[in-house]
C-alpha positions as CSV (number, residue, x, y, z in Angstrom):
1,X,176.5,425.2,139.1
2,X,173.8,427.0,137.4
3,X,171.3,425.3,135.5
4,X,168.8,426.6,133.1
5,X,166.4,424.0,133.1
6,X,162.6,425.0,132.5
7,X,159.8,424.3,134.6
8,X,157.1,421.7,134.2
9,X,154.5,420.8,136.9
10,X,154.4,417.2,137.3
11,X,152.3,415.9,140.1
12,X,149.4,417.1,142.0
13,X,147.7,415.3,144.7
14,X,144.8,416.2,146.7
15,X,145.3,416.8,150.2
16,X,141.4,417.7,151.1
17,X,140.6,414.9,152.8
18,X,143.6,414.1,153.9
19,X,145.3,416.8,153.5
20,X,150.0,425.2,136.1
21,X,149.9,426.8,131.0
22,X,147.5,424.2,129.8
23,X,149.5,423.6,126.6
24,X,151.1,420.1,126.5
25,X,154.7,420.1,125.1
26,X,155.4,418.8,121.7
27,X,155.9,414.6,122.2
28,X,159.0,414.2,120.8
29,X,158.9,412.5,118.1
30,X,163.1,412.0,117.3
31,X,164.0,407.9,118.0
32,X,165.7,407.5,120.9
33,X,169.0,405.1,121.0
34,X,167.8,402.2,122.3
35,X,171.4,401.9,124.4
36,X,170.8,404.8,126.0
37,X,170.9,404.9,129.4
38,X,170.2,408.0,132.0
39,X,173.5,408.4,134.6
40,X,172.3,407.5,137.8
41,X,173.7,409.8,140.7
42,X,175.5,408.2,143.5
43,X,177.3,411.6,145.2
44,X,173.9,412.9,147.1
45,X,173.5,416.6,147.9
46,X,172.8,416.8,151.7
47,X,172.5,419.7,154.4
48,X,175.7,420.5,155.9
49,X,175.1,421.6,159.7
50,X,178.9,422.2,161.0
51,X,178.0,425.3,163.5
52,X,180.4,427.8,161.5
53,X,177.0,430.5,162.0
54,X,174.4,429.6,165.0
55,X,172.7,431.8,166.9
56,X,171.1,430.5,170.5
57,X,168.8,431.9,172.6
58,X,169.4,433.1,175.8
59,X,167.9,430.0,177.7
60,X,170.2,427.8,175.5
61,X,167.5,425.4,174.6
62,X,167.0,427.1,170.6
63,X,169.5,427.2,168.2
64,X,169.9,428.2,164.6
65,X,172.4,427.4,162.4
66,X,172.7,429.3,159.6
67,X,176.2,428.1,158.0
68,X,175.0,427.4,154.5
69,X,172.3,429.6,153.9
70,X,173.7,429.6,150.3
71,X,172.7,426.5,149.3
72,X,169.1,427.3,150.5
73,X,168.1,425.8,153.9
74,X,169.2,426.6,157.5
75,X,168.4,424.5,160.5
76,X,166.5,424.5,163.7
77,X,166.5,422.6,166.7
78,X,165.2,423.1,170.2
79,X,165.9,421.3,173.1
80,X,163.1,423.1,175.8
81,X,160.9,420.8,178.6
82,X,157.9,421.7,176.5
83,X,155.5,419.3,174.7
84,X,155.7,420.9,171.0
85,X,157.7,423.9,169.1
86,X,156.2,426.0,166.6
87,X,158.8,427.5,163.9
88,X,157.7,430.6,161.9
89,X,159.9,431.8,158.7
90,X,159.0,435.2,157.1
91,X,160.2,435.3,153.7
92,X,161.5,438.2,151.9
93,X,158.5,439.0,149.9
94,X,156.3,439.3,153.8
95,X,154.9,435.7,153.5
96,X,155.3,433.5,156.2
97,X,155.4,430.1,156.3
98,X,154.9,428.0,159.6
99,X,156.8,424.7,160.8
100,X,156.2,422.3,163.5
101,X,159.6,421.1,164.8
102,X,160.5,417.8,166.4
103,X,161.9,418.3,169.7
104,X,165.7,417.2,169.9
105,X,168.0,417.0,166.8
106,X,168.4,420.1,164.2
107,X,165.5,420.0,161.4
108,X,166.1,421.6,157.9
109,X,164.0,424.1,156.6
110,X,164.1,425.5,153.1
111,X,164.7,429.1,152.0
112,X,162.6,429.0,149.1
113,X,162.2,432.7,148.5
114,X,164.9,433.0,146.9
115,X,167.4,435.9,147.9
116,X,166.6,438.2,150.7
117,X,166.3,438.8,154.4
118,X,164.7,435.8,156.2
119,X,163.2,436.5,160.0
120,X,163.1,433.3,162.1
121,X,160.9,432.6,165.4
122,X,161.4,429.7,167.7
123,X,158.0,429.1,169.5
124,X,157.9,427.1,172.2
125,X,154.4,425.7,173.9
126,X,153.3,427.3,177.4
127,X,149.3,426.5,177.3
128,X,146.4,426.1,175.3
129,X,147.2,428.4,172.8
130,X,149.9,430.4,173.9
131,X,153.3,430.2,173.2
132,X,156.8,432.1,174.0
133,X,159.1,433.7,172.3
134,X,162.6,431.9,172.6
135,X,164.5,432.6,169.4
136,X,164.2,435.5,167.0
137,X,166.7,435.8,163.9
138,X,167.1,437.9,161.0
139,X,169.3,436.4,158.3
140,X,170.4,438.0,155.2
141,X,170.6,435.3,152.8
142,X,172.0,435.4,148.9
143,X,171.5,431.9,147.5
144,X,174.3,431.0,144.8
145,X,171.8,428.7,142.6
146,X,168.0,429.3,142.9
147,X,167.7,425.9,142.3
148,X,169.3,424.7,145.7
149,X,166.4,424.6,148.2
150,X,164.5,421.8,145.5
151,X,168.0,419.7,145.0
152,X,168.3,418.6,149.0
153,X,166.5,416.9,151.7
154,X,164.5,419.1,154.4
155,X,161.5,418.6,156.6
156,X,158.5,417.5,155.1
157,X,161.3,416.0,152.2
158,X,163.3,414.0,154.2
159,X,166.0,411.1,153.2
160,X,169.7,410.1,154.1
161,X,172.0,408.3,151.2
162,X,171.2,405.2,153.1
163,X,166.9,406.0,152.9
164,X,165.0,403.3,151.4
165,X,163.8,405.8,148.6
166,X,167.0,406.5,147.8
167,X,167.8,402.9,146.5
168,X,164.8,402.7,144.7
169,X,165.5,406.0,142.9
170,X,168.4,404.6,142.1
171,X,167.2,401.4,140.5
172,X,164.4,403.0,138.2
173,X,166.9,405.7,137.5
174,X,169.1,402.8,136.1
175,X,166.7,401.8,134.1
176,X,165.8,405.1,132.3
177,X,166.8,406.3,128.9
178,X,166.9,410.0,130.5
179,X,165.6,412.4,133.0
180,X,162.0,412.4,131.0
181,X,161.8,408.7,131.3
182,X,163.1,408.8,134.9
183,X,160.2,411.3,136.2
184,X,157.8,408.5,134.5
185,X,159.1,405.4,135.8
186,X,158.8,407.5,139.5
187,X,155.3,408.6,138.8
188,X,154.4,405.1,138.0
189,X,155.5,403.3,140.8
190,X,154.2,405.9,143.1
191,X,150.7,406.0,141.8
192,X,150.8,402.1,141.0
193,X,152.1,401.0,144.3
194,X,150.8,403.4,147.2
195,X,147.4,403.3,148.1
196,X,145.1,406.1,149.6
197,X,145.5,406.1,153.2
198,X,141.9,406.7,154.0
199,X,141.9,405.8,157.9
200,X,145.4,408.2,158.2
201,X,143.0,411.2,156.4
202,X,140.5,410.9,159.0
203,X,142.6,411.2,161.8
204,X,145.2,413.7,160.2
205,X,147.3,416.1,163.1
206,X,147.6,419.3,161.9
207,X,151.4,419.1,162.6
208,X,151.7,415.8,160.1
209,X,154.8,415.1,158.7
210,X,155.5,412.7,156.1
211,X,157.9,410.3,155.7
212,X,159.0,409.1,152.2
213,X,160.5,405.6,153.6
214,X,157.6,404.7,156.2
215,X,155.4,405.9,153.2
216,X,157.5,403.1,150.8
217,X,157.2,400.5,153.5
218,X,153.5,401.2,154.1
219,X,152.7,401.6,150.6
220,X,149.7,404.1,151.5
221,X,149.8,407.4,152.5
222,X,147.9,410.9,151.9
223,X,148.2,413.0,148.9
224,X,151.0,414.8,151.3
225,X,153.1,411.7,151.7
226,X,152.6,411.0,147.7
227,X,153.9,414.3,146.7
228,X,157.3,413.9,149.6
229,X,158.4,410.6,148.1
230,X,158.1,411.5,144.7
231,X,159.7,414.6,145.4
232,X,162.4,412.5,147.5
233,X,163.0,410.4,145.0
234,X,163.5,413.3,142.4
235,X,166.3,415.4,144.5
236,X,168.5,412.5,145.2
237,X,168.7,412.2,141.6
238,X,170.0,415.7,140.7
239,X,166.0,416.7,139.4
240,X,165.3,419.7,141.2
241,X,161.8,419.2,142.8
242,X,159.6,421.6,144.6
243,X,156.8,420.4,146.3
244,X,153.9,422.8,146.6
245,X,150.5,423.7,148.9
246,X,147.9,425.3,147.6
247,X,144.4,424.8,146.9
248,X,142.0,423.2,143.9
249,X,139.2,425.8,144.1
250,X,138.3,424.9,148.1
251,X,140.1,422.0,148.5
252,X,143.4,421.8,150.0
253,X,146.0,420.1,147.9
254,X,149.6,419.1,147.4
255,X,151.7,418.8,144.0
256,X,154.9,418.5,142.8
257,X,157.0,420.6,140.6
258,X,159.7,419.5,138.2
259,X,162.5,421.3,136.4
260,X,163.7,419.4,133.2
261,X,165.8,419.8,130.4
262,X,163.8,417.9,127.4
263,X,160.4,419.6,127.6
264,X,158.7,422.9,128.4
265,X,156.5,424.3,131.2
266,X,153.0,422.4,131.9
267,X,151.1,423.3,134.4
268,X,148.6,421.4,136.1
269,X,148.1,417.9,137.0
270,X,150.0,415.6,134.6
271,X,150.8,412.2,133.4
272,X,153.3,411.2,130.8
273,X,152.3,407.8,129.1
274,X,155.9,407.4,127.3
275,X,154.8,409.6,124.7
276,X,152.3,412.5,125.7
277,X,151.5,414.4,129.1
278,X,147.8,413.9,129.8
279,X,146.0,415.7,132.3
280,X,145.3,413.5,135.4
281,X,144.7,413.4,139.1
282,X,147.2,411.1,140.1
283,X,145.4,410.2,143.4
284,X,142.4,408.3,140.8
285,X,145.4,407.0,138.8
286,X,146.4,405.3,142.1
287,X,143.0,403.5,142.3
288,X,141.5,405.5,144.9
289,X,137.9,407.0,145.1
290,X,136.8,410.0,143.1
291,X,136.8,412.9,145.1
292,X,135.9,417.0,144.1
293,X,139.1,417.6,142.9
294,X,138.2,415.6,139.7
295,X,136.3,418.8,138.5
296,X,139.0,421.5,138.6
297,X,141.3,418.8,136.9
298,X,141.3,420.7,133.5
299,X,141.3,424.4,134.6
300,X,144.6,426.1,136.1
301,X,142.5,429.0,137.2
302,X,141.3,426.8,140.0
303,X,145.3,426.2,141.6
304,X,146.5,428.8,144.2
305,X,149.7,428.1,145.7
306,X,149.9,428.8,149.4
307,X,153.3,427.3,150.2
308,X,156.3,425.7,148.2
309,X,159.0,423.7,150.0
């Protein structure tokens, strides 16, 4: 199902401490029906992991599956005595992008660049800084909607039809007029209800992953888990949602990308008031402290995006 939706940049949280053209759309200024409602989806895209394509590695403990590479994603799991896997994916255009994995089950990664030939390592911990070797992959990969890798749930984006999030997303999405509302009444209760996790920020891992329900039961978190529950909360709901790592000048920094039908493409740091998008660090609007990312606010020049999941 192919969409052409355009692109607007919705959220952008700073991930410093803890871990894009200027022109606003037109407000739309057409009355809305008053009994309008948004339809809430219920039939939730998730990864399919059915081993019709795996590869293994000769000691048996890393796998790949690679059944649906066409709806964006594969999966990785490893299964090794070690004490931490590292996971590299080199996209088609030479980046890579680098993964910690969770020892045990399969973990879904996004192919988010776009068609191409994707080459896979499975890392696994020996010492200190050295690592081995155990899977390499190369997988051709031709994706049949480039919107697929933002519509389902991988690592650092992770929730089940049963998630916490999910019902939540539900319930605002119930109460929206349309998919413009619904992207407001997320923002909202995100920046209204989850507080900077200042403590978390100090003591960060540099393999953290967040977790949009422990995030909702919490109600704190880092600019990182603020951008995954949004983002969470988006996909379940059919919004294709690309969350994005980059940096504000020197500051490291996460934000949220949205593709909708009703408006054009903002870039930046917004906030939509029922009426206009405003430029606005969302962390503030969430009653936390000023930080240096308050002065690149205004200028798109100052965003670099280093990863997009």
């Amino acid at each position: 199902m192919h969409r052409r939706w355009k692109y607007i940049a919705v959220l952008s949280l700073l991930l410093g401490a803890c871990f894009s053209s200027t022109e606003k759309p037109a407000a739309d200024n057409k009355p809305k029906d008053p009994d309008q409602k948004r339809t809430t989806n219920t039939e939730y895209e998730m990864p399919v992991i059915d081993g019709t394509v795996v590869f293994n590695s000769d000691s048996g403990t890393a796998s790949i599956d690679a059944s649906h590479t066409e709806e964006g994603y594969v999966a990785v799991k490893d299964t090794a005595s070690t004490d931490k896997v590292q996971i590299q994916v080199t996209n088609p255009d030479g980046s890579m992008y680098p993964y910690p994995l969770i020892m045990g089950d399969y973990q879904v990664l996004p192919l988010t660049n776009g068609d191409g030939t994707y080459q896979i390592k499975v890392l696994e911990h020996l010492s200190d800084k050295q690592y081995a070797l155990a899977l390499y992959q190369s997988i051709d990969v031709q994706e049949k909607d480039e919107f697929q890798p933002y519509l389902v749930p991988s690592q650092y984006v992770n929730y089940k039809p049963d998630s916490a999030c999910v019902a939540l997303a539900a319930q605002l999405s119930d109460e929206s007029s349309d998919d413009l509302d619904y992207v407001g009444k997320v923002y909202d209760y995100v920046t209204r209800n989850i507080a900077y996790d200042t403590e978390l920020a100090e003591n960060l891992s540099v393999n953290y992953i967040p977790d949009p329900d422990a995030t909702l039961s919490s109600k704190k978190g880092i600019c990182f888990d603020y951008a995954s529950l949004m983002t969470a909360m988006l996909r379940c709901q059919l919004i294709p949602t690309r969350l994005e790592v980059g940096y504000s000048g020197t500051i490291y920094h996460a934000w949220i990308s949205v593709y909708l039908k009703e408006t054009g493409w903002v870039e930046n740091i917004i906030e939509f008031n029922g009426k206009d998008w405003t430029l606005v660090d969302p962390t503030l609007g969430a009653s936390n402290k000023p930080s240096d990312v308050k002065k690149y606010i205004s200028d798109g020049s100052n965003y670099t995006v280093k990863y997009h999941y």
